[in-house]
C-alpha positions as CSV (number, residue, x, y, z in Angstrom):
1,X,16.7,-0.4,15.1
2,X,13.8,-0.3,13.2
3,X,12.2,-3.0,11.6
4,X,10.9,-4.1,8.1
5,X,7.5,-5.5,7.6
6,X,6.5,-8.0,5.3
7,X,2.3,-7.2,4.4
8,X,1.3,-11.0,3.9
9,X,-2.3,-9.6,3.2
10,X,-5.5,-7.9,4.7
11,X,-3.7,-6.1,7.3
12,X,-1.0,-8.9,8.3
13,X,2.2,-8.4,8.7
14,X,5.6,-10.0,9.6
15,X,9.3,-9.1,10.4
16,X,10.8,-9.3,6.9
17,X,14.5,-10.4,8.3
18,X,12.7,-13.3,10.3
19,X,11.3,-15.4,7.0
20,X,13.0,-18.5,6.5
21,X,11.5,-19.3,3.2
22,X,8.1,-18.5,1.1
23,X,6.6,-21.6,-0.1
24,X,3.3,-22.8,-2.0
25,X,1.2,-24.9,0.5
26,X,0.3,-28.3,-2.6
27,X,3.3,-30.4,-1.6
28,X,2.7,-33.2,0.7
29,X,5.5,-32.4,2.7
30,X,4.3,-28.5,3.6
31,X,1.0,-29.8,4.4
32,X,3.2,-32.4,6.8
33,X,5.0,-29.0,8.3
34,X,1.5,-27.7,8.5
35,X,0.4,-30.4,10.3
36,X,3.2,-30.4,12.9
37,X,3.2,-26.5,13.4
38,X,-1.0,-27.0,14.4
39,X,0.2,-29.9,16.6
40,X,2.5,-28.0,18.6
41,X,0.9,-24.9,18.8
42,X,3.3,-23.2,16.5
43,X,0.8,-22.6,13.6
44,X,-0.1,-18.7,13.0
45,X,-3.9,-18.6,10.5
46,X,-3.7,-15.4,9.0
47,X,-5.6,-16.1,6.1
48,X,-8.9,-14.3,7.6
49,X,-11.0,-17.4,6.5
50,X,-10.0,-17.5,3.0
51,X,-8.0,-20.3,1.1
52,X,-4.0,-20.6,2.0
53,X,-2.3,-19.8,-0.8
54,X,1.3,-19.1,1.1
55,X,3.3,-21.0,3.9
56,X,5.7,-19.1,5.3
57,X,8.1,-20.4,7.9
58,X,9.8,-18.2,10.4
59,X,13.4,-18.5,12.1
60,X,11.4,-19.0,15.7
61,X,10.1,-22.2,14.0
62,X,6.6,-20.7,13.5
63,X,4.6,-21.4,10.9
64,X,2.2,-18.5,9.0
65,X,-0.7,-19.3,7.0
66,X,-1.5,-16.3,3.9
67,X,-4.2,-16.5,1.9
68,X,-1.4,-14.0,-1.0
69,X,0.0,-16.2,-3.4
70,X,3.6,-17.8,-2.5
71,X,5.1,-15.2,-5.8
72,X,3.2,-12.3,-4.6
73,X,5.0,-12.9,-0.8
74,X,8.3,-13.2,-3.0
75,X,8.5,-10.0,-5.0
76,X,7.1,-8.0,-1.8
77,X,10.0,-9.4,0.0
78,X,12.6,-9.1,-2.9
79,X,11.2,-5.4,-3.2
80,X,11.7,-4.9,1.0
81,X,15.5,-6.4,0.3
82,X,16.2,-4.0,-1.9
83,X,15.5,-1.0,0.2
84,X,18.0,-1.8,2.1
């Protein structure tokens, strides 16, 4: 079974069929989920030092930090759905 990866920026990837949702990290509650996942160890920096620009949350409850915008993350992923 091979498996489709989702480039969330400078070399990053992540299983494309794993993503729960692509969201923009400015709402008060993200930045609470943020929070949480860094608490419990379930937070995943892959923003290489650079400003977050993307939360993505993942169906093992972990959380990814990308510093690609939130609509960039979307069309790549729409784009990976429709290879299918």
């Amino acid at each position: 079974m091979e498996q489709i990866l989702l480039n969330i920026g400078f070399g990053s990837t992540v299983v494309a069929e794993r993503v729960v949702a692509i969201v923009s990290p400015n709402s008060a509650p993200i930045k609470r989920l943020k929070d949480e996942a860094r608490d419990d160890k379930r937070l995943i920096d892959a923003t290489h030092g650079r400003r977050t620009r993307a939360i993505i949350v993942m169906d093992s409850n972990h959380v990814v930090l990308s510093a690609i915008q939130a609509e960039t993350l979307s069309q790549r992923f729409s784009t990976l759905a429709e290879k299918e």
